[in-house]
VOZAPA-419844 format. One record per residue (C-alpha): residue number from 1; residue in one letter; chain; x, y, z. Coordinates in pm, 1 decimal. Layout:
BEGIN
+-----+---+---+----------+----------+----------+
:   k : r : c :     east :    north :       up :
+-----+---+---+----------+----------+----------+
: NUM : A : A :        X :        Y :        Z :
...
+-----+---+---+----------+----------+----------+
// end
This chain:
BEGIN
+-----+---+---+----------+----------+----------+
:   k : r : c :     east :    north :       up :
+-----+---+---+----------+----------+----------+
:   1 : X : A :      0.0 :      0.0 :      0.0 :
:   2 : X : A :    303.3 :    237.4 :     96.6 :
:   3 : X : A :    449.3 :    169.7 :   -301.5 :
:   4 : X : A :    105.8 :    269.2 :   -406.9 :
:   5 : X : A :     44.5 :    570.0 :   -215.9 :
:   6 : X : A :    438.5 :    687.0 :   -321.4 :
:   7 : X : A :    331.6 :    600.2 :   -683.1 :
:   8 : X : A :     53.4 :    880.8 :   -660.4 :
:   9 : X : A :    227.8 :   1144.4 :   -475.9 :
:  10 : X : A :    486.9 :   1142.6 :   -766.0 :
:  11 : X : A :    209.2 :   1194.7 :   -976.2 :
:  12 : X : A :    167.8 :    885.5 :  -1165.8 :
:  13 : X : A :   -150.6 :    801.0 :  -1280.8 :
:  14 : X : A :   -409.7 :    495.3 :  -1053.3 :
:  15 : X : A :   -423.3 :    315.5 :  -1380.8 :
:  16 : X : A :    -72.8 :    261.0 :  -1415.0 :
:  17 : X : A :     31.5 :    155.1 :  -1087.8 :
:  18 : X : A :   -276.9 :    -47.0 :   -903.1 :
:  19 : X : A :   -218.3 :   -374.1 :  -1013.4 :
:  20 : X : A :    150.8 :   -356.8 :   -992.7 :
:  21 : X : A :    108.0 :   -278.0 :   -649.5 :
:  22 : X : A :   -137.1 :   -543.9 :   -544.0 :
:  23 : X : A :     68.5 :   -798.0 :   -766.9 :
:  24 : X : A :    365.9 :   -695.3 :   -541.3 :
:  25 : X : A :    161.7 :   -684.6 :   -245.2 :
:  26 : X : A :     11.9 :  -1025.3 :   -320.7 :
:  27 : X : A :    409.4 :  -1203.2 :   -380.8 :
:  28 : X : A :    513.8 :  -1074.7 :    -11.5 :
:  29 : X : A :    158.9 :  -1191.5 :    147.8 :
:  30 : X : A :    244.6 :  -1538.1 :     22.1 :
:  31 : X : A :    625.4 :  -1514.9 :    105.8 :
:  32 : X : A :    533.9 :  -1449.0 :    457.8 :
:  33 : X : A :    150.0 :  -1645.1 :    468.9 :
:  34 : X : A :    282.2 :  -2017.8 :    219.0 :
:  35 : X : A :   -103.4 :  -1911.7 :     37.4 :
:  36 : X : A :    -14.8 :  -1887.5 :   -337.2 :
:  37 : X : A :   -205.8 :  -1628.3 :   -414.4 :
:  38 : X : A :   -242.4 :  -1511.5 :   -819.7 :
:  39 : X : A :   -343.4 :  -1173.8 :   -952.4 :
:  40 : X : A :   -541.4 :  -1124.7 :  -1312.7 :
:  41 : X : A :   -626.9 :   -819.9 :  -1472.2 :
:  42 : X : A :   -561.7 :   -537.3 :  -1707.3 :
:  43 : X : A :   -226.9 :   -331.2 :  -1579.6 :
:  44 : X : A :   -370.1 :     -3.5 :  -1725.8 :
:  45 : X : A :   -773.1 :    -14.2 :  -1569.4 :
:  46 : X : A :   -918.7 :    288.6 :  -1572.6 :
:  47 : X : A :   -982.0 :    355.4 :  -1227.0 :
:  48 : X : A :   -961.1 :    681.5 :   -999.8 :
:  49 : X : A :   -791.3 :    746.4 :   -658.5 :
:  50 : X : A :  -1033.9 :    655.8 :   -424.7 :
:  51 : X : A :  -1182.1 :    363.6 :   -618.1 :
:  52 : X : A :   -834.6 :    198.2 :   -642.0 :
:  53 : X : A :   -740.8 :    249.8 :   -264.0 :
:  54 : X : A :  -1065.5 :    125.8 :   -153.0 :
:  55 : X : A :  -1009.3 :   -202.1 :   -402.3 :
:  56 : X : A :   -656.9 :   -237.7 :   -275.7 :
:  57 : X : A :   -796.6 :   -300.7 :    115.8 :
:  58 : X : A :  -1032.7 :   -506.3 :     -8.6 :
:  59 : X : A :   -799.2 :   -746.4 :   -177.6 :
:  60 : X : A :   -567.9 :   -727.1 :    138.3 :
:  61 : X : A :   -926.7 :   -775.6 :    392.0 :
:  62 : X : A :   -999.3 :  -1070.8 :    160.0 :
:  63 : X : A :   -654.7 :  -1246.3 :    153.5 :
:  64 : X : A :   -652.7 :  -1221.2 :    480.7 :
:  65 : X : A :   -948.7 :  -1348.6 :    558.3 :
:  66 : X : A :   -884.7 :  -1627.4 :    324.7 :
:  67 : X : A :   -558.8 :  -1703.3 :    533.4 :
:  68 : X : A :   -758.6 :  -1703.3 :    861.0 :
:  69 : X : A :  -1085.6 :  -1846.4 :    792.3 :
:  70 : X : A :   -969.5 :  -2137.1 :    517.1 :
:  71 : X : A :   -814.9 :  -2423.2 :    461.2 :
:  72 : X : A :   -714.9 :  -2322.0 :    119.6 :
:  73 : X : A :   -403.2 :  -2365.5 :    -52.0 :
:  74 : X : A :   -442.2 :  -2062.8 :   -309.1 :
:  75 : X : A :   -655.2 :  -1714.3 :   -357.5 :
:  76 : X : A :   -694.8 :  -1607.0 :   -680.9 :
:  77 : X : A :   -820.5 :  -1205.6 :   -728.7 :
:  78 : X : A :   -983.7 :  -1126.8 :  -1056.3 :
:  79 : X : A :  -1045.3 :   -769.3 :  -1135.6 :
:  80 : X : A :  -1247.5 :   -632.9 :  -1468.1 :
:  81 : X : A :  -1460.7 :   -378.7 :  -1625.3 :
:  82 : X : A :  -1777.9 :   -507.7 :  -1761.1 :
:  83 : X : A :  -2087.6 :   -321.7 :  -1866.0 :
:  84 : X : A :  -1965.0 :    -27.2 :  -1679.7 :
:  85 : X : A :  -1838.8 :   -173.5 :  -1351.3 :
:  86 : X : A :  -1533.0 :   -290.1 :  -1188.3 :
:  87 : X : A :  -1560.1 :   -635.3 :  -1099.1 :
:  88 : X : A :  -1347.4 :   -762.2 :   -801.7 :
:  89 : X : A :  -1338.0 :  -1194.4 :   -749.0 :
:  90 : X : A :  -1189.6 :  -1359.4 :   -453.9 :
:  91 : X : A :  -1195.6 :  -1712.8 :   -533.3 :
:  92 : X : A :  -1030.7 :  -2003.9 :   -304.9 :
:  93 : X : A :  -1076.3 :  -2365.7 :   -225.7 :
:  94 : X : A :  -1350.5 :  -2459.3 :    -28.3 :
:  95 : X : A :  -1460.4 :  -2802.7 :     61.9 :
:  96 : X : A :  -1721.6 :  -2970.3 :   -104.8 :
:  97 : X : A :  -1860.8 :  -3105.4 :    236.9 :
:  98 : X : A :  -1886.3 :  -2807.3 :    386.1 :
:  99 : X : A :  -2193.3 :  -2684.5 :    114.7 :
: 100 : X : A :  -2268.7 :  -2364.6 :     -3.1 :
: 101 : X : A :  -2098.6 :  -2027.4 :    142.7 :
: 102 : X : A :  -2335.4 :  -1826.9 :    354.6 :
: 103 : X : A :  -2143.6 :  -1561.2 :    520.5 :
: 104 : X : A :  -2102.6 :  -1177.1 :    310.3 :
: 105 : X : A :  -1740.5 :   -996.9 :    461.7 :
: 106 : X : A :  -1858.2 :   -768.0 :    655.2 :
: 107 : X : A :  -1593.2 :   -495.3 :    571.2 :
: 108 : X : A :  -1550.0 :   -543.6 :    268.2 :
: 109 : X : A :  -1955.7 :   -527.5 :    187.8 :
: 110 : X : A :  -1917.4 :   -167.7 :    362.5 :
: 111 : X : A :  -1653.2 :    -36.0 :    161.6 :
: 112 : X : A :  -1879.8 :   -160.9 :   -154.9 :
: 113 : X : A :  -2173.9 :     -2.0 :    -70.1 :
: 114 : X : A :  -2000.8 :    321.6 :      8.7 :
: 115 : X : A :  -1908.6 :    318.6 :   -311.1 :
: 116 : X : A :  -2280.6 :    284.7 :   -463.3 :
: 117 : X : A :  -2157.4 :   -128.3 :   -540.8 :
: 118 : X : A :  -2233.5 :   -473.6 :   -404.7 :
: 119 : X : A :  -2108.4 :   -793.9 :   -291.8 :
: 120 : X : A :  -2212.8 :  -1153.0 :   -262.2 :
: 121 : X : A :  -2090.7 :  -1470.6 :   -226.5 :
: 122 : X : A :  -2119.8 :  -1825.1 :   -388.5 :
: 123 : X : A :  -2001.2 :  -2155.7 :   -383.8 :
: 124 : X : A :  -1926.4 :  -2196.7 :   -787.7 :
: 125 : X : A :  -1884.6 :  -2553.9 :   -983.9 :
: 126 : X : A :  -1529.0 :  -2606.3 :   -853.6 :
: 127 : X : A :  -1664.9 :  -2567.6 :   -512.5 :
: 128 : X : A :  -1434.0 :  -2248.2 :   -471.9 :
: 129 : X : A :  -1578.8 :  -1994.3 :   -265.2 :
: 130 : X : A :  -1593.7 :  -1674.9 :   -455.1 :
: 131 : X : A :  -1621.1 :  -1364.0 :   -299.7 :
: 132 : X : A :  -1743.6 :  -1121.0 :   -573.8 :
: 133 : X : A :  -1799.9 :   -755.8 :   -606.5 :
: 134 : X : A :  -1935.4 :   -495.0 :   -850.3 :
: 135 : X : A :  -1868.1 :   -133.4 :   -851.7 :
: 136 : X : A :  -2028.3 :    151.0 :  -1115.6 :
: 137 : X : A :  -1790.1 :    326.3 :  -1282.3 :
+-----+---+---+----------+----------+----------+
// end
């Protein structure tokens, strides 16, 4: 977060430097955590300051939870535009016995809705637990 917030005060640009900081974020959390943890997405998304710091504690609130709450081996984030919103997945191993998720993060729901998105969360075919959110643009 520190590399991203230096990135800005020198003037460079949200799009250029998010997901280089979350990828380098993401290689030190599983360094110190043993959670592989992969990042897609576009380098250069177009999103502003406030958007992108609020995304970036999201990620770091969901990996975390992941690493406390889980069993799981791996995280994988996902982050796209679609149809005019930024769309956030948190996706890690869940175990089939153990049925559908039924729990919504707490702080990371909050720091959706304060920016006019939402969040849910789903159990998909590969019985991964996906966390998912959608923010307008």
């Amino acid at each position: 977060m520190r590399s991203y917030v230096g990135g800005l005060r020198r003037g460079e640009s949200p799009r250029d430097i998010f997901l280089p900081a979350v990828r380098r974020f993401a290689a030190k959390f599983s360094e110190a955590t043993g959670l592989n943890v992969e990042i897609q997405g576009r380098d250069d998304l177009p999103i502003y300051d406030r958007l992108a710091a609020e995304l970036f504690q999201m990620i770091e609130e969901g990996l975390s939870n992941v690493r406390r709450h889980s069993t799981s081996g791996y995280a994988k984030v996902e982050i796209a535009i679609e149809d005019g919103h930024l769309e956030m997945q948190l996706r890690n191993e869940r175990l089939k016995r153990l049925g559908e998720a039924s729990f919504i993060p707490r702080s990371i729901a909050d720091r959706a809705a304060a920016l006019g998105g939402q969040t849910s969360v789903y159990t998909d075919k590969n019985h991964d637990t996906v966390v998912s959110v959608q923010i307008p643009l």
